[in-house]
Every structure is written in structure tokens, then in C-alpha cells.
C-alpha atoms as one frame of an Amber mdcrd trajectory, in Angstrom:
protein
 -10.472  13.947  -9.361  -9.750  17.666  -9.191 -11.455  19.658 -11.863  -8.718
  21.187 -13.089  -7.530  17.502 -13.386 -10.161  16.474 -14.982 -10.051  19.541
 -17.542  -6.681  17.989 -19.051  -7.417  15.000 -21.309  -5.663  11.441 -20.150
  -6.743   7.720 -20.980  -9.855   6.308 -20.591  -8.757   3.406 -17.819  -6.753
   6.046 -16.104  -9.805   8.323 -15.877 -11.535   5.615 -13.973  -8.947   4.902
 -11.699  -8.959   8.575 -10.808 -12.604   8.585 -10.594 -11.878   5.518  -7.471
 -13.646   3.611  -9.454 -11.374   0.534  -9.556  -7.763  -0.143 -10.232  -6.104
   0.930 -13.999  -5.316  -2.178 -14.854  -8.738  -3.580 -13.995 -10.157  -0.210
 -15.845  -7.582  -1.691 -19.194  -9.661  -5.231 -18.953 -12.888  -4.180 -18.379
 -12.594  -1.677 -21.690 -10.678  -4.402 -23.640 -13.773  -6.441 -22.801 -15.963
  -3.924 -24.122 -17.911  -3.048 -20.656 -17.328   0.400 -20.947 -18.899   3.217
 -22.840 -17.766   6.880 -23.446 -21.026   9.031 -24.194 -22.815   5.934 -25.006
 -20.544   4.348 -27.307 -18.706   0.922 -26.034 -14.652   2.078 -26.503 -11.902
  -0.613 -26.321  -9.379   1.255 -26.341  -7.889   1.676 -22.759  -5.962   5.037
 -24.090  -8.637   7.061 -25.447  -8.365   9.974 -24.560 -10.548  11.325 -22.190
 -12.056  14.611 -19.855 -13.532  13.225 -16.364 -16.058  16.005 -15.976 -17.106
  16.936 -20.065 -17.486  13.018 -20.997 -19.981  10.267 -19.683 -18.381   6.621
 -18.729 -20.436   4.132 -17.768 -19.318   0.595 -17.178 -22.301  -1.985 -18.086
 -24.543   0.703 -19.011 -24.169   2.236 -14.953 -23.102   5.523 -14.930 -19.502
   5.920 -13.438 -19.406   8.843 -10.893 -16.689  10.320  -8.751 -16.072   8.612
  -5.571 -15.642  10.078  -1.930 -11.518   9.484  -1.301 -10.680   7.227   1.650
  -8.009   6.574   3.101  -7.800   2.985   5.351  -5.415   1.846   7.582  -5.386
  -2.382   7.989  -3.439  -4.348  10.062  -2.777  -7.174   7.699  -1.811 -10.496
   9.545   0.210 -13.448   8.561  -0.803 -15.707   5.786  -3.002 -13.240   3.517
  -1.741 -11.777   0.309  -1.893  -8.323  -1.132  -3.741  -8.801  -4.243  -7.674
  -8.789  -5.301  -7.551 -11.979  -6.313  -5.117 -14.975  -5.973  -4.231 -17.611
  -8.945  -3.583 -19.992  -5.699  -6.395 -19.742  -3.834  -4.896 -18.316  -0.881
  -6.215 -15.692   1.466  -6.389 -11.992   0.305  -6.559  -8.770   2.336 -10.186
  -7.840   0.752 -11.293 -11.046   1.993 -10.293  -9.050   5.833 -12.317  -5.707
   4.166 -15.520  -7.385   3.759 -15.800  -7.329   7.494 -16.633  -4.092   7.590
 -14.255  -0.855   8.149 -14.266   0.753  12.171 -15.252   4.461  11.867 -15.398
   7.219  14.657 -19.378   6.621  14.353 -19.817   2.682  13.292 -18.961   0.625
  10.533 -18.156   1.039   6.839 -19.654  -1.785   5.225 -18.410  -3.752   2.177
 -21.658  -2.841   0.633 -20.747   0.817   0.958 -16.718   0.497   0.564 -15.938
   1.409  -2.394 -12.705   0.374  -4.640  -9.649   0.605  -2.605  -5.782  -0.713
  -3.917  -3.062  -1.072  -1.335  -0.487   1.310  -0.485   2.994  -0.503  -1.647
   2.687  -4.677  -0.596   3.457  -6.657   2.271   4.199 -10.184   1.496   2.610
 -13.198   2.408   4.745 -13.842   5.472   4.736 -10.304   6.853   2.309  -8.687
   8.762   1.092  -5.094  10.263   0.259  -1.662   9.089  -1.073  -1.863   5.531
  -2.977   1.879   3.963  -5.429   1.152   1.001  -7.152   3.866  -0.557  -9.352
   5.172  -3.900  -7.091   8.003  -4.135  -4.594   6.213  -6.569  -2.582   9.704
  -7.153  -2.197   9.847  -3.104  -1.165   6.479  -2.716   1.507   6.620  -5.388
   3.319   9.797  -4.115   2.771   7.715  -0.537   4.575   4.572  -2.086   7.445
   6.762  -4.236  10.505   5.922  -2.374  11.430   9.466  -3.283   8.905  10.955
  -0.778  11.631   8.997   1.586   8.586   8.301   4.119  10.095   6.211   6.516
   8.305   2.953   7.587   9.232   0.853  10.955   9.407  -2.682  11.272   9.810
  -4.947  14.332  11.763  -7.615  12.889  11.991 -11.061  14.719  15.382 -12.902
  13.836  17.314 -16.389  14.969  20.277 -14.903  16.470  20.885 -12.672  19.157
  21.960  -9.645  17.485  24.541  -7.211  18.817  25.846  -3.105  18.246  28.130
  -4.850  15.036  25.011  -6.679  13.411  22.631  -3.311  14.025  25.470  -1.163
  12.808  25.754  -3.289   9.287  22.728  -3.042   8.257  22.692   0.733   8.520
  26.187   0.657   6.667  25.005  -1.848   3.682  24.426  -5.389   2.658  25.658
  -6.456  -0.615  22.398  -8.837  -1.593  21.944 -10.217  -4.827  23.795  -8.739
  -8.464  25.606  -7.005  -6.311  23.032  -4.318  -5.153  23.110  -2.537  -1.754
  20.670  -2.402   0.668  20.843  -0.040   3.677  18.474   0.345   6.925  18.033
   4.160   7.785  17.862   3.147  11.467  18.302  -0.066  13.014  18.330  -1.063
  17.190  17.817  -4.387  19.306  14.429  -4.472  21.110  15.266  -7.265  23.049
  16.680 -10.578  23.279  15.854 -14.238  23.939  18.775 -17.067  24.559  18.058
 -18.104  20.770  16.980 -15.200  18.853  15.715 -11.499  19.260  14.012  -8.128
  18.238  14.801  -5.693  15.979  13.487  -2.370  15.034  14.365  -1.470  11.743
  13.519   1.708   9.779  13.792   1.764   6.214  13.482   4.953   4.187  13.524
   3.448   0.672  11.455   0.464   0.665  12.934  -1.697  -2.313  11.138  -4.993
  -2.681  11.137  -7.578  -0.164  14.311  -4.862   1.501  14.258  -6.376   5.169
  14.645  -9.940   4.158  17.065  -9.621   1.185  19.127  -8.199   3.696  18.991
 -10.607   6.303  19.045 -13.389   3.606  22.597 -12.279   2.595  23.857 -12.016
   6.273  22.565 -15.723   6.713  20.044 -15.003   9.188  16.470 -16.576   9.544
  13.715 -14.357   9.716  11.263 -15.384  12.345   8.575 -12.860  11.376   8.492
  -9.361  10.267   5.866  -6.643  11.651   5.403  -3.055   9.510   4.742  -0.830
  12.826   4.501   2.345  11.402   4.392   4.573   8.284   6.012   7.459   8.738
   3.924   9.049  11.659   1.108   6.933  11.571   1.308   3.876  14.106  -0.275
   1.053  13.819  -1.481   1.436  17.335  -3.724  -0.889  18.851  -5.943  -2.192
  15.985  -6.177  -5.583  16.120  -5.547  -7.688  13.243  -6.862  -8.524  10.464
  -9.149  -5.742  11.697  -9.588  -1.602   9.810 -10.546   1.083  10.402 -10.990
   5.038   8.488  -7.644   7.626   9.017  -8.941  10.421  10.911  -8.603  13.777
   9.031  -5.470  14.700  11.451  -3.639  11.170  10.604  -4.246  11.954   7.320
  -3.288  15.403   7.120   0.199  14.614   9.658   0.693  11.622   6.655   0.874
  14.666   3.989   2.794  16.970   6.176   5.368  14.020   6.317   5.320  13.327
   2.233   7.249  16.367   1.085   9.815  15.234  -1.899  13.159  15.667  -0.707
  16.025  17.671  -3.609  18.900  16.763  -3.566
């Protein structure tokens, strides 16, 4: 949290999301469940209003302190959600984390990683480049479709697509209620006798976008593969495998993240 920031009062659960200390919502329970203390007094109220640097937090009776901001790139494979925790038992991506994070000089252990949310969601099915970071305000601008930070997906389908397919998805789909969903870019890769490769690049990155789209147009989606965030490719890591941005991926991330006005 910038001190200036921190200067201007704003809720108590926000304040320790800014702080990196976990998520907001998490920050709501944990003060609804009476775990946290504002100079020494337990507070339930998630709202209160707070200054980062002029109060004291603690959450069971430990000091809260500002963490170091990270920024992680993951490349999330098949079959894992993107949640903490899962009501169905399944797989999550900080099950992947506790592995330990690749950095220029080792590993980032779990017992040193702090908090980290993800960057927008990839579904269960879908797989590739995943960002997670403490830096909630960073990875909301990163999210905000208005930032129009273009992400690229290599898109298996059942059909062998041609120019007319490629072309319609950059002109519209009519999915669901009526809505329309566009592709900013869309190309074949390549092509088997039964199905083929798209890339697709979306700019706006509604829920579940790709296969909406393709559910509409009657076509099976094989599997779906997040290549790259703006800039940033996913590269060689391999999955289920992270590692640290390096200060120029992260700096070419924020060149990339200007707000366009219309």
C-alpha cells in the first residue's frame, strides 16, 4: 500500500487486502469472526474505517504488516480450479503453488509465499497462462476489460474450420439472451481430417467468452489453451509449474495496461 494510500481512510477488510495480506472477502470473514483487532480491540465490522499506516491490525493477536508485491505467472493445467478452496473436493491451483515458485536465483517456497488471488479465472477445463498476485489494486486494473489487454488462446475445435468460420467470430455470435460476443482476432493454426487449431484473441474477456461462442455455432471444444496476456507469453514453463515475473515482464505488462477513451 502506497502511503499516500494508506493516508485516506477505507474499510477494515479492504485495508488488509491492500496490505497482501489475504483476499477481501476472506479479510470480511475473518473480522465477522472476530480474529481481528484494530489497536488492540477485536472489530467485527468489515467496514470500519480504517488508515493502513496510523492504525495497528493484527489478526489472532499477530501483527499484520505490509507485504512485498509479487507478481506470478502459472501455467495452470487441465482439471484444477481457480479457487482457494473447493466445496467438491476437486483440485485447486494453490494446491500447484505449494510446490514452490521458480525464481532467477531458486525457489519461492510456500512457507515464504505469501497471499496471492488470481488474475481473472480459467475454468476447470481450460488450461495455460494464469497471473496471481498480492497486489489486488494491480490485478484488478489487469482483469478490467476496459484496460482492453488482449489475451491469446489456442483453441482446439471438432471441425475443420475455414476463412468464413474465422471471419464470424471476429464479426459476432449471438450467444445466449441475445448478447454478442466478438473475437478481436481470430486465424486457423492448423488442421487435422477431423478437427483443428485456432488462435483466438479476445480483448474483452466476458465469462466463459471462447466457449459461449463456439457453443452457439454448434461446435465442440476439444480444449482451450490461454497463451498469452497481452505481451507476456506463456513461454516454455511447464505446467502446473510457476515461476516470479521478471521486473521487465512486469513493467512491459504496465506499459500495455493503459485505459483506452473513447
Amino acid at each position: 500500500m502506497k502511503k499516500s494510500e494508506a493516508n485516506r481512510k477505507i474499510g477494515l477488510a479492504r485495508t488488509l487486502s491492500k496490505l497482501g495480506y489475504c483476499s477481501r472477502s476472506r479479510a470480511a470473514e475473518l473480522i465477522r469472526s472476530g480474529r481481528v483487532s484494530l489497536n488492540g480491540k477485536i472489530r467485527r465490522d468489515p467496514e470500519l474505517p480504517v488508515s493502513g499506516w496510523e492504525d495497528r491490525i493484527a489478526v489472532d493477536g499477530r501483527a499484520v504488516v505490509p507485504q512485498e508485491k509479487i507478481y506470478l505467472m502459472l501455467n495452470k493445467p487441465r482439471g484444477v480450479v481457480t479457487t482457494a478452496s473447493d466445496e467438491k473436493g476437486r483440485g485447486t491451483i494453490y494446491s500447484l503453488l505449494s510446490r514452490g515458485s521458480s525464481t532467477a536465483g531458486g525457489n519461492l517456497s510456500e512457507s515464504v509465499l505469501p497471499w496471492v488471488a488470481p488474475v481473472g479465472r480459467l475454468d476447470k477445463a481450460s488450461e495455460g497462462l494464469l497471473l496471481l498476485t498480492n497486489d489486488s489494486e494491480w490485478g484488478a486494473r489487469t482483469a478490467d476489460p476496459q484496460t482492453h489487454l488482449p489475451k491469446t488462446y489456442h483453441v482446439q475445435i471438432g471441425i475443420v474450420a475455414d476463412d468464413e468460420f474465422t471471419q464470424a467470430l471476429v464479426r459476432g455470435v449471438r450467444v445466449t439472451h441475445g448478447e454478442m460476443l466478438q473475437a478481436k482476432y481470430a486465424r486457423r493454426l492448423r488442421a487435422g481430417e477431423k478437427n483443428c487449431w485456432l488462435e483466438i484473441v479476445l480483448d474483452e474477456g466476458r465469462n466463459r467468452q471462447i466457449r459461449r461462442m463456439m457453443d452457439a455455432m454448434r461446435v465442440e471444444v476439444l480444449r482451450l489453451v490461454r497463451v498469452a496476456i497481452g505481451p507476456l507469453r506463456l513461454g516454455d514453463l511447464p505446467k502446473g509449474e510457476s515461476r516470479l515475473l521478471t521486473v521487465d515482464e512486469k513493467r512491459m505488462l504496465d506499459r500495455n495496461m493503459k485505459v483506452k477513451t473513447s
